[in-house]
C-alpha positions as a printed Julia matrix, in Angstrom:
204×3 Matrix{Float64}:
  -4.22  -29.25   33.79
  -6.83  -27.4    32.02
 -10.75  -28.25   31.82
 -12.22  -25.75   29.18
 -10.03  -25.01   26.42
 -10.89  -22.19   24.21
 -10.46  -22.41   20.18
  -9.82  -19.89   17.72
 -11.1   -21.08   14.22
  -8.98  -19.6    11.28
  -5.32  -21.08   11.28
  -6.26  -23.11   14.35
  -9.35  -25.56   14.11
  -9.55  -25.52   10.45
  -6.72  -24.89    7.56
  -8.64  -21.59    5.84
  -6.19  -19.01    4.85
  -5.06  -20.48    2.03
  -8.18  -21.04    0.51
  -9.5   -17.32    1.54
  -5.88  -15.6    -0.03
  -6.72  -17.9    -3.41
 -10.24  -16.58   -3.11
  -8.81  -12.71   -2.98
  -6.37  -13.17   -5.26
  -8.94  -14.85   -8.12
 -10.94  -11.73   -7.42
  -8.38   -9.5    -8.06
  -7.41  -11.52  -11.13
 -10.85  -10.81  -12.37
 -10.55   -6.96  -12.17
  -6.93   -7.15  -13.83
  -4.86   -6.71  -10.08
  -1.89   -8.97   -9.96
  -1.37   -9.73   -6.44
   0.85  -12.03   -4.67
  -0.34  -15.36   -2.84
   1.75  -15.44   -0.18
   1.35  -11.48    0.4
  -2.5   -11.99    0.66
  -2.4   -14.53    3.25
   0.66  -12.47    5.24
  -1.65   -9.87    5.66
  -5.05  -12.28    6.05
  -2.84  -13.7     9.03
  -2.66  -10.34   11.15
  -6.49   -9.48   10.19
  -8.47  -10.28    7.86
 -10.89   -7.47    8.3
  -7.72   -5.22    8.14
  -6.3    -7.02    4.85
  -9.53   -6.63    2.61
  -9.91   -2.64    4.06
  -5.73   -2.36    3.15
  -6.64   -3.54   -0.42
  -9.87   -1.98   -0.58
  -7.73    1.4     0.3
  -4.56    0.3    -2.27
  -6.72   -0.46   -5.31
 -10.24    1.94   -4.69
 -12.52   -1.53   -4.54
 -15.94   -1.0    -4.12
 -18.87   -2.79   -2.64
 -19.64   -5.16   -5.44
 -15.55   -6.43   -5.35
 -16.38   -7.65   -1.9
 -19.19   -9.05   -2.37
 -18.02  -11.16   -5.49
 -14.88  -11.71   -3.11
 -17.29  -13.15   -0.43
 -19.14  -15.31   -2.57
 -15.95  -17.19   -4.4
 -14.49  -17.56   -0.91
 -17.48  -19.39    0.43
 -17.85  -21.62   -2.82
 -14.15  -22.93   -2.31
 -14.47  -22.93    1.67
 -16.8   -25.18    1.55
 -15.67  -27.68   -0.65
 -11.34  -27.04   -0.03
 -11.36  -26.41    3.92
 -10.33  -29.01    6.19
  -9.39  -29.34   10.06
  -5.78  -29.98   10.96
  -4.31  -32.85   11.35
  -4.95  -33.96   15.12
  -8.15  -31.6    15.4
 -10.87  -34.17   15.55
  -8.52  -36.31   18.14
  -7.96  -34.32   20.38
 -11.7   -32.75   20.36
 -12.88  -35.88   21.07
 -10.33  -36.23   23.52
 -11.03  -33.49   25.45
 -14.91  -34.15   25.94
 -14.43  -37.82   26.62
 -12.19  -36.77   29.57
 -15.5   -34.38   30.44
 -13.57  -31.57   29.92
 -14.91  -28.65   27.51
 -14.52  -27.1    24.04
 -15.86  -23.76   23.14
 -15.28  -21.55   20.06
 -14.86  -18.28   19.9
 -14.19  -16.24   16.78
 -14.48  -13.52   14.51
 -16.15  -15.15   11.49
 -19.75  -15.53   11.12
 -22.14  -18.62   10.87
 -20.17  -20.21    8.76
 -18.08  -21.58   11.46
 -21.21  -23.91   12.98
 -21.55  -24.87    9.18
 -18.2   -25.83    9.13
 -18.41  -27.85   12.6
 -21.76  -29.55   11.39
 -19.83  -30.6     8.11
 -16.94  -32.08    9.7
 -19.21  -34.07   12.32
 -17.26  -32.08   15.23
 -19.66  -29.28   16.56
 -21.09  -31.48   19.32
 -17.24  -31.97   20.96
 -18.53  -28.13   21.9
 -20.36  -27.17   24.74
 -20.83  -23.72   23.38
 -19.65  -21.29   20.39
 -18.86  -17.87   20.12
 -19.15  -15.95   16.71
 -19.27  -12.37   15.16
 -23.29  -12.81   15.17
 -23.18  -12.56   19.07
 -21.18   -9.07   18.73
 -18.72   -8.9    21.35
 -15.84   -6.6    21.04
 -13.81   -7.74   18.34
 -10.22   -9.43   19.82
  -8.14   -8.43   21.83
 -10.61   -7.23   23.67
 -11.45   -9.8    26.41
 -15.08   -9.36   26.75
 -16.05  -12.87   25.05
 -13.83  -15.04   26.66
 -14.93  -13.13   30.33
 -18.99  -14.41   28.96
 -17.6   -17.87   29.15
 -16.02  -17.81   32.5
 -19.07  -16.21   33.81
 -21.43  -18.34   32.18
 -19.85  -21.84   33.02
 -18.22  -21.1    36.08
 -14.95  -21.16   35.12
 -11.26  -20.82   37.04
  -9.85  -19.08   35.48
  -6.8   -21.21   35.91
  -8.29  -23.74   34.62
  -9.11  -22.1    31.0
  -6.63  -21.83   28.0
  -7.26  -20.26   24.44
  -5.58  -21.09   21.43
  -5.03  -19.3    18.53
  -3.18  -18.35   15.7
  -2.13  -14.52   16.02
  -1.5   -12.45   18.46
  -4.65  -10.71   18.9
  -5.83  -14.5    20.38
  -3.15  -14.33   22.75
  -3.4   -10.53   24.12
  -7.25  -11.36   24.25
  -6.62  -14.43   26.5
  -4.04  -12.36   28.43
  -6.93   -9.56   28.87
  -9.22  -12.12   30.54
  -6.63  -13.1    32.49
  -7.04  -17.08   31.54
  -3.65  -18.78   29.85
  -2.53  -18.71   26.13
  -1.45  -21.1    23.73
   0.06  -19.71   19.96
  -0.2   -22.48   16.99
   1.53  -21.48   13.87
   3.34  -24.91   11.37
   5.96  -22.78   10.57
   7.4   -22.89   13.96
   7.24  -19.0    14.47
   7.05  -18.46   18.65
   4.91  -15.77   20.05
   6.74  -14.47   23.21
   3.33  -12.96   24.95
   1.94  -16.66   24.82
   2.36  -19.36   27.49
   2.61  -22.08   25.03
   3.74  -22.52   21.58
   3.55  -25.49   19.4
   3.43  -26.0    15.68
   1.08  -29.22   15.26
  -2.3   -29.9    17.09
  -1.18  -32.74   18.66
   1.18  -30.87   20.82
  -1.53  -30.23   23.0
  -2.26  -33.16   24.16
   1.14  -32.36   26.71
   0.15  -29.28   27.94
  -3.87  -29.67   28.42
């Protein structure tokens, strides 16, 4: 049904927030803060970019907590994150079928590294990160490069993701939506929803 599917890469390729709340909340051990795991990651969840500037507003953190925030969080990334369950199957899938992966995201670099690591980044025909500055989701602007750029139908494209700013941006570029979360939560804006990778392989 659909030839290029579109992946988000926090909470849907690869297992992260965990690891990035521990991260925060280590930090804020550090500096005396006693913050909650599962309130961290709540937040992470909706934005990460808006959870660190809601702490760095609550507690009056500086430049140097971020930083030292940024570096513990790429020291246990690297060794603690891992791809879901089903991820590299249904990759592989997809591009043995000749049909198309492409990431698009809001982290940095790190994502590549990440692909590299876990011997997946050539299931992708091409990768969108913060380093190629498109508006930030929900804006639709990144997914609208890719259907210019490979020709897409629209019809033919779906993104998944995580939260709901992955859905309204797929919505925006007028391609279809899928929402992934374990817990079973259902996002009504999105066409699909499933709560393990593997679900996909009915719907793509």
């Amino acid at each position: 049904m659909y030839k290029h599917i579109i992946w988000d890469f926090d909470g849907t390729l690869f297992d992260t927030y965990e690891v990035m709340g521990r991260a925060l909340q280590l930090s804020f051990q550090k500096i005396g803060v006693d913050e909650k795991l599962e309130d961290i990651i709540s937040l992470m969840k909706i934005s990460i970019t808006e959870a660190l500037q809601f702490y760095i507003d609550k507690y009056r953190i500086g430049e140097e907590f971020i930083k030292e925030y940024e570096k513990t969080r790429r020291e246990m990334e690297l060794d603690q994150c891992r791809p879901y369950p089903g991820v590299l199957d249904i990759l592989k899938e997809i591009k043995e079928i000749r049909r198309y992966n492409y990431l698009f995201t809001h982290r940095g670099v790190s994502s590549i590294a990440f692909l590299q690591k876990h011997q997946i980044y050539d299931y992708f025909t091409d990768c969108i990160t913060s380093a190629h500055s498109f508006e930030r989701k929900p804006s639709p602007a990144a997914i609208l490069h890719l259907v210019e750029r490979y020709h897409m139908n629209p019809q033919e494209a779906i993104m998944i993701g995580d939260r709901d700013l992955d859905i309204l941006s797929a919505r925006n570029a007028g391609i279809k939506s899928c929402f992934f979360d374990e817990a079973g939560i259902i996002c009504g804006a999105a066409d699909y929803n499933i709560s393990h990778i593997i679900q996909l392989f009915e719907i793509i």
